[in-house]
KOLVEX-381250 format. One line per 8 residues: number of its first residue (from 0); their letters; for each residue x, y, z of N, C-alpha, C. Coordinates in steps of 0.05 Angstrom, whole numbers, padded with zeros to 5 digits, m for minus. Example, Ala and Ser with C-alpha at 12.3 -4.5 7.8 and 13.67 -1.06 7.14 Angstrom:
2
0 = as = 00264 m00114 00156 00246 m00090 00156 00264 m00066 00156 | 00257 m00045 00142 00273 m00021 00143 00258 00001 00157
This chain:
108
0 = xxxxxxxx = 01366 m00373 m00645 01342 m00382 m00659 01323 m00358 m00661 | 01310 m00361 m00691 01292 m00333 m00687 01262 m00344 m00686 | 01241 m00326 m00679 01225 m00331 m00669 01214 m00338 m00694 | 01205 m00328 m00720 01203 m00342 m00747 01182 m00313 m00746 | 01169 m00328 m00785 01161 m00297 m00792 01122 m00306 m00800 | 01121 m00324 m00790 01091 m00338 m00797 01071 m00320 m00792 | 01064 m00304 m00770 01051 m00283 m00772 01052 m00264 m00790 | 01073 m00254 m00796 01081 m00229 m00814 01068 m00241 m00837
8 = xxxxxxxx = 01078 m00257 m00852 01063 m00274 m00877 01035 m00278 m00880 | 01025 m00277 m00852 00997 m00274 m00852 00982 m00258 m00855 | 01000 m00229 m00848 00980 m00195 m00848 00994 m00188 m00877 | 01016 m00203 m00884 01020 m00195 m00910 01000 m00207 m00941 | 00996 m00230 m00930 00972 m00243 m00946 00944 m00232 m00950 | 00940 m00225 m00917 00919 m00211 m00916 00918 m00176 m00927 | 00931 m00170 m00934 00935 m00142 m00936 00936 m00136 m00970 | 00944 m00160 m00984 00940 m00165 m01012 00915 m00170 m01018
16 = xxxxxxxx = 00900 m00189 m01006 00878 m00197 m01011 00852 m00180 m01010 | 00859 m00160 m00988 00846 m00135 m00988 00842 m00116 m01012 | 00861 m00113 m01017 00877 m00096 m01037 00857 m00105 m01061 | 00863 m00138 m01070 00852 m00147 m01099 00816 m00144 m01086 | 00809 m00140 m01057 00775 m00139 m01066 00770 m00118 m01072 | 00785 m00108 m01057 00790 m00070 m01066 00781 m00070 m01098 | 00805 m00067 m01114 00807 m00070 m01137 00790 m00079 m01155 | 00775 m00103 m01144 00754 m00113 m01152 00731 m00101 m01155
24 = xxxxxxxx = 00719 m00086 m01135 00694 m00089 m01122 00698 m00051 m01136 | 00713 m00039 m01143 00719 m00013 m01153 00716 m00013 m01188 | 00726 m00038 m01201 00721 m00038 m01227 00698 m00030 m01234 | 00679 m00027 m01228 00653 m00019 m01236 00645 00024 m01235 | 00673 00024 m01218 00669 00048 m01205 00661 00065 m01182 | 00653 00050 m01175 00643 00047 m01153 00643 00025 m01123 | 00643 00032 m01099 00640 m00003 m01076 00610 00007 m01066 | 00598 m00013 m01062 00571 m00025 m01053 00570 m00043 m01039
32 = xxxxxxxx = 00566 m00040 m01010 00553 m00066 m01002 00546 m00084 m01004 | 00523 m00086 m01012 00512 m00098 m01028 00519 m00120 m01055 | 00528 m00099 m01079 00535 m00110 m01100 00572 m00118 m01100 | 00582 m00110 m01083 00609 m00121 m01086 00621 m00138 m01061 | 00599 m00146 m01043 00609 m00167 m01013 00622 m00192 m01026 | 00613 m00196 m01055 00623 m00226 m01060 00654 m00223 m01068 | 00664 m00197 m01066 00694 m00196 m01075 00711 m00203 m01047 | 00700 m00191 m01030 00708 m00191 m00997 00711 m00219 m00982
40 = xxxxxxxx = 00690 m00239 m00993 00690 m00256 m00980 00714 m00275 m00973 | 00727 m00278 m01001 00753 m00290 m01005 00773 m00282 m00984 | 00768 m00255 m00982 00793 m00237 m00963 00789 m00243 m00936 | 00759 m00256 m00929 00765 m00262 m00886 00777 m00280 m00886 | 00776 m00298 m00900 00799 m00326 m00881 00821 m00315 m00872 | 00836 m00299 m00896 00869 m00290 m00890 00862 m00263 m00873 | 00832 m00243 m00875 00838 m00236 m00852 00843 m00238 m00818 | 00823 m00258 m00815 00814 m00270 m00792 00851 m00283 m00776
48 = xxxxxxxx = 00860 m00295 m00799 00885 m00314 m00790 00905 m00286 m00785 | 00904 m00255 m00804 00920 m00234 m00788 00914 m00227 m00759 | 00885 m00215 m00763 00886 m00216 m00734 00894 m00232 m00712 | 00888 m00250 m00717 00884 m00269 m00699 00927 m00275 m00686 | 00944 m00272 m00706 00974 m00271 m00695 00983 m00244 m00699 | 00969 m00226 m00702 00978 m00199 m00704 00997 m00183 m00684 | 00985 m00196 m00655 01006 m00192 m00638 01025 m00198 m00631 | 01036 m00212 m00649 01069 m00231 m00647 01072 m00214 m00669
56 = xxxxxxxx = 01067 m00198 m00681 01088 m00191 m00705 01112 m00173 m00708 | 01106 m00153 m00686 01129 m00134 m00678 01151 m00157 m00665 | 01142 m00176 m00657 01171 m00197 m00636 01180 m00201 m00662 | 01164 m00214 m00681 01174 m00224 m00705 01196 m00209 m00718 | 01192 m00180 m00731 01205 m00165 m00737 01226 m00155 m00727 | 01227 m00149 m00699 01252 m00145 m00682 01275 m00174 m00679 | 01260 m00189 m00686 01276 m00214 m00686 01281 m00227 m00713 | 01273 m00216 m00740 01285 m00221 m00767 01312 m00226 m00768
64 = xxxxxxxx = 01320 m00255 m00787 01350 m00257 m00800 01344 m00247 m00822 | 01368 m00245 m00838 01375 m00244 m00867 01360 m00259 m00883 | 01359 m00284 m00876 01339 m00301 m00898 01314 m00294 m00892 | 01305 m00297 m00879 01273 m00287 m00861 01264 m00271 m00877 | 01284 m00242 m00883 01268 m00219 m00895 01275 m00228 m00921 | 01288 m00247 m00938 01283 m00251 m00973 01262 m00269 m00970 | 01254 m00284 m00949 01229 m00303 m00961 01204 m00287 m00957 | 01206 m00269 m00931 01178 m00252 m00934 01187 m00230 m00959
72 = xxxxxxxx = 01205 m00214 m00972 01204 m00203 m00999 01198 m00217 m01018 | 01203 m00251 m01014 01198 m00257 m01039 01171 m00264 m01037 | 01156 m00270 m01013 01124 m00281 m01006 01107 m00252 m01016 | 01124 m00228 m01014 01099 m00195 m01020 01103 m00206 m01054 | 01130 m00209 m01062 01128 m00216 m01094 01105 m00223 m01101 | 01110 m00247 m01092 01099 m00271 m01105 01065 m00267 m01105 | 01057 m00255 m01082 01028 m00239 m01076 01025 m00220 m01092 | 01037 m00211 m01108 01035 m00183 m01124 01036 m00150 m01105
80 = xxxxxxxx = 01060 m00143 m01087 01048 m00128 m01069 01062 m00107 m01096 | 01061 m00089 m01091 01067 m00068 m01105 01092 m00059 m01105 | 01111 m00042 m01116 01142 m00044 m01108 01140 m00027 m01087 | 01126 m00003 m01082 01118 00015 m01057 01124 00003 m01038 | 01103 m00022 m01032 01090 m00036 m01006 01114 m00051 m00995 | 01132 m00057 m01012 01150 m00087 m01014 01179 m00064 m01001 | 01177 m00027 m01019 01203 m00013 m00998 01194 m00004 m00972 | 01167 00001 m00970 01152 00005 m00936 01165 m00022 m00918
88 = xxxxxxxx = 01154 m00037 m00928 01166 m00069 m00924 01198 m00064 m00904 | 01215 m00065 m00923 01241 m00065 m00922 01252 m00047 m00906 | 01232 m00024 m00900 01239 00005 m00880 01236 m00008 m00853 | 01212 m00016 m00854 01196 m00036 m00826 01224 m00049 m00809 | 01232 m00074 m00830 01250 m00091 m00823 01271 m00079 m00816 | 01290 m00060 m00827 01308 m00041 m00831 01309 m00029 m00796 | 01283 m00015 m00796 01274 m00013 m00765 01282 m00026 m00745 | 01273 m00056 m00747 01265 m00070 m00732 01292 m00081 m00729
96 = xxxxxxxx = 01313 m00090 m00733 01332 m00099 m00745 01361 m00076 m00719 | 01351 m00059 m00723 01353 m00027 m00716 01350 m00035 m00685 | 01322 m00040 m00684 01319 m00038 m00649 01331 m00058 m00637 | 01331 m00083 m00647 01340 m00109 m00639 01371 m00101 m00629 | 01378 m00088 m00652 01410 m00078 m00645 01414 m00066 m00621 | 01395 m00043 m00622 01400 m00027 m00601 01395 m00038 m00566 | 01374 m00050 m00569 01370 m00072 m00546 01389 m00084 m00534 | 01405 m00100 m00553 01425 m00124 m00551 01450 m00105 m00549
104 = xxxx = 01456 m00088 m00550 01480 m00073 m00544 01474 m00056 m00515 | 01440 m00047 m00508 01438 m00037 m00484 01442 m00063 m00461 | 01437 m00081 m00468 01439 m00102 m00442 01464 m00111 m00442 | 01480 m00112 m00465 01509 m00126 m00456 01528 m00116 m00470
């Protein structure tokens, strides 16, 4: 059984959401305090909920199946992450995937 990927989905949500206040709050040319907080606001819920499981996410990742990593590629999709973010993504897992191995072959 794997430990599941519910945190990961969460800093991945949050990490988009950033991104679009970003984006937002820059169309003008500029970020302001001031004149662009109302793009940000949207972005604490999903930040608050990263932090808040952020520290389960390396277990998460060292403990990814095969399906695990198409539903979080398809959850960066579906968020609009960028194709960059989505092969950073896949390196991560690739990693992680990596150590799990190496673990499970050092103990037995």
């Amino acid at each position: 059984m794997t430990t599941g990927i519910k945190e990961t989905k969460e800093v991945i949500a949050a990490v988009v959401a950033i991104k679009e206040a970003i984006e937002s709050a820059k169309a003008d040319g500029s970020i302001g305090v001031l004149a662009d907080y109302v793009y940000f606001l949207p972005a604490l819920p999903s930040l608050f909920q990263a932090i808040n499981g952020a520290d389960k996410v390396p277990a998460e990742l060292t403990d990814i199946d095969f399906e695990e990593a198409i539903e979080l590629r398809k959850a960066m999709q579906d968020a609009g992450a960028a194709e960059s973010l989505q092969k950073i993504f896949e390196g991560i897992v690739l990693i992680g995937t990596g150590i799990k191995g190496y673990v499970a072959k050092q103990k037995g």
